[in-house]
N, C-alpha and C positions, 0 to 999 in steps of 0.2 A: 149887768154892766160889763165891757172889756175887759181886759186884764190888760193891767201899764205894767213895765218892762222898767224897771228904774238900775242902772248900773251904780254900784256902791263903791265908794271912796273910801279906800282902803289904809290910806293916812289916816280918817278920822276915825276915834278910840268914840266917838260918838254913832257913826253910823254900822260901826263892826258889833258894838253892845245891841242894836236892832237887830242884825242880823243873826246872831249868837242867839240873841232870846228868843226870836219866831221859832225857833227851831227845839226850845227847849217847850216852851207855850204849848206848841202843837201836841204835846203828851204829856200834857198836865192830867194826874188821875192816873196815868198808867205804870203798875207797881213794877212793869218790867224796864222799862226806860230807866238808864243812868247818865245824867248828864256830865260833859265834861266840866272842867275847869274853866270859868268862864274868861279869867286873866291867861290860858293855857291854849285856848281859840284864839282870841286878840292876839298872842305872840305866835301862832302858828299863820296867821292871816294876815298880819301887818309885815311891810314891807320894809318896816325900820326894825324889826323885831328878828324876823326870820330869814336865816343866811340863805335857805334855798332858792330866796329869790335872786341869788346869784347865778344860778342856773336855770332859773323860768321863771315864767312871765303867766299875769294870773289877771283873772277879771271878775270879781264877785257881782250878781246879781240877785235882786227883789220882785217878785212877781206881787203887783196891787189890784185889788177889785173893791170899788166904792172907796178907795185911799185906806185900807185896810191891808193888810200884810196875807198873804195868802199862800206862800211858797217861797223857796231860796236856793240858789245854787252860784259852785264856784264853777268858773272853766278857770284847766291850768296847763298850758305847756311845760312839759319836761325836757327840755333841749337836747340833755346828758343819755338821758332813754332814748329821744327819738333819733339821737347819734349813735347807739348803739346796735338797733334792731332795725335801723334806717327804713321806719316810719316816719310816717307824718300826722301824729295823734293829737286831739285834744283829749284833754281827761276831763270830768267833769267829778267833783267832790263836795261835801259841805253839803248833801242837798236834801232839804224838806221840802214839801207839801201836800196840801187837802187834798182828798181825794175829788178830783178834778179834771177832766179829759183836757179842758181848755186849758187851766194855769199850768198843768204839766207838760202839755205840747209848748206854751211860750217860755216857760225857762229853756225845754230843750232847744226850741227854734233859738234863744238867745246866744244859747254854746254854739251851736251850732256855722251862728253866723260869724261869730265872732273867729272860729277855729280857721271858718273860711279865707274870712282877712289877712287870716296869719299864714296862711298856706296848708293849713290841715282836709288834709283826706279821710280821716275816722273819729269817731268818738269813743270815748271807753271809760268805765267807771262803776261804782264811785271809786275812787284812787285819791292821795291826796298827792305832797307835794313829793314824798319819799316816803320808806318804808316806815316809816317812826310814824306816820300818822295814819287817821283810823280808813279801813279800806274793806270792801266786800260789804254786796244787798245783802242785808238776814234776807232767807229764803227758806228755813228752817227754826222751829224755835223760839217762837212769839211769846211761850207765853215762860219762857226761861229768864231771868233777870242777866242783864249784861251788865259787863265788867267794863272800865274806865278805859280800856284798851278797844273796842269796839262800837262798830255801828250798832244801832237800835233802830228798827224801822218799823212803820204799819207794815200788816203785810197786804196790800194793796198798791204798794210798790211796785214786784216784781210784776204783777200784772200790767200797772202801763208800760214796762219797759219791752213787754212782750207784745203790748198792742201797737207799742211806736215800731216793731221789726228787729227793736234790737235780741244779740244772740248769745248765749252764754260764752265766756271768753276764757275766765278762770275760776275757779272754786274754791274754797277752804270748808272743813270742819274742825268742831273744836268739840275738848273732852272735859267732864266734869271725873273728877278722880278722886278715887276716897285715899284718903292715906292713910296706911296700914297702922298696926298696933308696933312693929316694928320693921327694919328693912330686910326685904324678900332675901333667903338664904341665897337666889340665885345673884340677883344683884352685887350682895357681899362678896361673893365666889369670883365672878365677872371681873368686880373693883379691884378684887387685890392680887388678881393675875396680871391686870392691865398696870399696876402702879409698880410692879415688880418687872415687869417687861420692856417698861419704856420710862422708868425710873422717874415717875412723876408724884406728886403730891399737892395736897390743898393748901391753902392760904387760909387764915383768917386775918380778920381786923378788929383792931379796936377804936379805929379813927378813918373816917369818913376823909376826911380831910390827905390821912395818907394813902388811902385807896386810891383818891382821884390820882397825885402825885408819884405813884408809884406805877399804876395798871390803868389810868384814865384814858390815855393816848391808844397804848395795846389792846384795849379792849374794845376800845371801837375801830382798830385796824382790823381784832378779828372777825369782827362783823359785818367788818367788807368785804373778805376773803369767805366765811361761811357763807352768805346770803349769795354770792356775786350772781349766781346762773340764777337764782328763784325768779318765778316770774316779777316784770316789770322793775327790778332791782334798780337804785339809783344810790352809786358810791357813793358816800357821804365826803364831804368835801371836808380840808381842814377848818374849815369855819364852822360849818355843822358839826364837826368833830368836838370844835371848844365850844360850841353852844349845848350839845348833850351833855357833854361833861359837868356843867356845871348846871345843870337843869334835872337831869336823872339822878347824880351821884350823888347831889345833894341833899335826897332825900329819902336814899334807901334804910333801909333796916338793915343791919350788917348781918343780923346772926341768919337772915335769909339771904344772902350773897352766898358762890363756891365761885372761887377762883382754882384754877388748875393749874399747876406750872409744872416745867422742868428742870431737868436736874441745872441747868443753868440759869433757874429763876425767870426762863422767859414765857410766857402766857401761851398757853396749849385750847385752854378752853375756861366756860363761865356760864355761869346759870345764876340769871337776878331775876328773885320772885318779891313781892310785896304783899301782905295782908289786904285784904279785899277792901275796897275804897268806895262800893258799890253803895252801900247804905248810907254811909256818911254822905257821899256825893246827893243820892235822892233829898236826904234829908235837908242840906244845904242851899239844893237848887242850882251846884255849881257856882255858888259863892265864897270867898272866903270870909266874908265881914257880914255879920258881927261875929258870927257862933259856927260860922262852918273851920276854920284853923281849929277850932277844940275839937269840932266833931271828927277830923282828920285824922288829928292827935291820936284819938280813942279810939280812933280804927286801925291806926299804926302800931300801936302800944299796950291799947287795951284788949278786955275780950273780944274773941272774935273767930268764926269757926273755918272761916276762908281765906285760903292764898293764891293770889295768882302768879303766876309763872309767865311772867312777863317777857324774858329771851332766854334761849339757850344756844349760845354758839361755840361751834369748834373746829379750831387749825383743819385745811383742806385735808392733810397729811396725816392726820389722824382720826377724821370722818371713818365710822362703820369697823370702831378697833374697840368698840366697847369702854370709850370715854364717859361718855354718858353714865354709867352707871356712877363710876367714882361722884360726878356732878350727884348724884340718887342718896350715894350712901353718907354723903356728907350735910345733905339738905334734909332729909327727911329724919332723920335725931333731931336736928332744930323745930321741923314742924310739929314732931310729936309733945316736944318739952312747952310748946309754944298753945297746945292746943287746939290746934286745925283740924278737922276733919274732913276736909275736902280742898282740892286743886282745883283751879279753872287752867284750862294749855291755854286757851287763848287760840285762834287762826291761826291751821295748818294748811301748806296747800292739799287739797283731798289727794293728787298724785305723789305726793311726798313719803312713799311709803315706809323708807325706813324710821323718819323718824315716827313713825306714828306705833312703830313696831316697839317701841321701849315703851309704852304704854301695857304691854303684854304679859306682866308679870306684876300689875294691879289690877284692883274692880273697877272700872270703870264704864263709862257710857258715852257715847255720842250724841250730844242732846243740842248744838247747832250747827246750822250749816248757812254758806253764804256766797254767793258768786259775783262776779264782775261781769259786767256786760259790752256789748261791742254792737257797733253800726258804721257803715259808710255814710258818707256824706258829701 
C-alpha cells in the first residue's frame, strides 16, 4: 500500500496523544528505550503550551500505510537561529519510524517540502525547538538504557539518513561516571583555591519555592550566557524563561542543586542533577495516571543508584577558572549520603573539550554517542 502523508493539528491534545504514542509503541519490548512525559510532549508541541512558538513556526506530521501509523516527524523553523547564523534551515525533530526505505523517504520528502514553502535551503536534525529539548541520532549505544533527557533510536536510523545523502553536522558524547567513595583530594584542593581567590561560595535551600524567587530569573540568564556560542544555541526568551522556571524548578531535589555565588550574592554558576527517572518512566509508559506520580515519587526520594546531571553552567568570566570543581565538591557529599553510584552527563558536544576534561579525575566511560545531520535541499 502507499504511505499517506497526513499533517497533524497541533491544537488538538487528541491528535498530539497519537503522535506521542506511535513513537513510544514503536519500542515497546525494548529495555533501553525511556519514554518521555507524555503531558511533557503535548506541552513541548502544543502551541498553546509552548512559548517558543514565539519564535518558530512548526508542522508535525504522520506517515500511514493500510490507515495504520507507521512513522512521525516534526519540521520546525527557528527564526532566532536562522537570524543568527543567517541560514535558512528546517530542522526536523520528534521523529520515529519502521524501518522502511518508502515511509522514511515520505516524512522526509514531507519536511522537506514544507521548509521549501517557507523559504528553507537545508534540513538538519533531529533538533527540537531549543536547547531544553531532546536532540542528537544515538549512533552509539543501543544497547545502554537512556536517560529522560535524551533520544532513544533504532539503530537503523542513522543508516537511512546516510542513504538519503545526508551529512554529519554536529556530534555529542555522553559519560556514565561512578561516583567515588569520597571527593577526589584534587578536586578539594581546586575548590578551595578558587573560592578563596574570587571570594565565592555555595548556596543551599530549603525551599523550592525560594530558589525559584531568589535565583530563577539568574539562572536561566546564566544559561544564556554559558551556552550562547554551542552549536545551534537559541536564547531562551523571557517567556521560555518563566516557562522553565516553573516547569524545572518545580521539581527538583534540593539537596542535588549547587548554586554558586559571589561575594555580592550574585550567581556565578549551577549544576542541577536529578535521580534517574529512567525506570520509573519505562515503567509508567510515560504516564502519569494511575501509578506513574508514585513511581516518580520513588525514584525521586526513594532508592535509587543513578543521577543524572542534567546542566551545569557558568558565568562567561569565569569559564576554565576551576568553578567547576566547587560545583564537584559540594554535589558529590550529597550523592554519596544519597546513595548513587553512578552519573549519567547527559550530551556533550564531542568538541567541547574542556568540559569533558573535569571528568578526569573520576572513573569513568564513554558509552554513547550521537550526532545531527544536515542536507541541502
Amino acid at each position: 500500500m502507499a504511505i499517506e502523508i497526513k499533517a497533524i493539528d497541533s491544537l488538538s491534545t487528541k491528535q498530539l496523544k497519537k503522535y506521542i504514542q506511535f513513537g513510544n509503541d514503536l519500542y515497546k519490548g525494548n529495555t533501553c528505550f525511556v519514554p518521555s512525559y507524555i503531558f511533557d510532549d503535548i506541552n513541548t508541541l502544543s502551541p498553546k503550551k509552548n512559548p517558543a512558538y514565539d519564535i518558530c513556526q512548526a508542522q508535525l506530521f504522520m506517515a500511514y500505510r493500510d490507515n495504520k501509523p507507521v512513522g512521525r516527524i516534526t519540521a520546525i523553523i527557528n527564526n532566532v537561529v536562522n537570524e543568527r547564523t543567517g541560514e535558512k534551515t528546517v530542522r526536523f525533530g520528534f521523529a520515529d519510524w519502521i524501518d522502511d526505505e518508502e515511509v522514511v523517504d515520505a516524512l522526509f520528502d514531507a519536511v522537506t517540502k514544507w521548509g521549501k514553502q517557507h523559504g528553507m535551503t537545508q534540513i538538519v536534525g533531529p533538533l527540537g525547538f531549543s536547547d531544553m529539548d531532546h536532540e542528537g541520532m544515538l549512533v552509539e549505544g543501543f544497547d545502554e538504557m537512556g536517560t529522560m533527557a535524551t533520544i532513544y533510536n533504532h539503530a537503523y536510523y542513522p543508516k537511512h539518513m546516510q542513504r538519503m545523502g545526508f551529512e554529519k553536522e554536529a556530534e555529542w558524547v555522553e559519560f556514565r561516571i561512578k561516583v567515588p567513595d569520597a571527593v577526589p583530594e584534587k578536586i578539594l584542593r581546586i575548590a578551595d583555591i578558587v573560592r578563596h581567590k574570587y571570594e565565592l561560595r555555595t548556596v543551599s535551600f530549603k525551599s523550592r519555592k525560594k530558589l525559584k524567587d531568589q535565583y530563577g530569573q539568574a539562572l536561566f540568564n546564566v544559561i544564556n550566557q554559558a551556552y550562547d556560542q554551542l552549536y545551534g544555541y537559541s536564547p531562551l526568551t523571557q517567556r521560555q524563561i518563566n516557562h522553565y522556571i516553573d516547569m524545572y524548578l518545580g521539581m527538583v531535589r534540593l539537596d542535588c542543586v549547587s548554586v554558586i555565588v559571589d561575594k555580592n550574592d550574585e550567581l556565578v554558576g549551577l549544576g542541577i542533577s536529578l535521580p534517574s527517572l529512567s525506570r520509573a518512566l519505562q515503567r509508567c509508559g510515560g504516564k502519569l495516571f494511575p501509578t506513574g506520580w508514585w513511581h516518580s515519587l520513588k525514584a525521586i526520594y526513594g532508592k535509587n543508584d543513578v543521577v543524572d546531571l542534567m546542566l551545569i553552567a557558568v558565568k562567561p568570566e569565569y569559564m576554565n577558572k576551576g568553578v567547576n570543581s566547587l560545583l564537584f565538591a559540594d554535589l558529590i557529599p550529597a550523592f554519596i549520603k544519597n546513595g548513587f553510584k553512578y552519573a549519567e552527563s547527559n550530551p556533550e558536544l564531542a568538541d567541547n573539550t574542556a568540559v569533558q576534561l573535569q571528568w578526569q579525575y573520576f572513573d569513568y566511560r564513554q558509552h554513547r554517542r550521537r550526532q545531527a545531520f544536515k542536507k541541502e535541499i
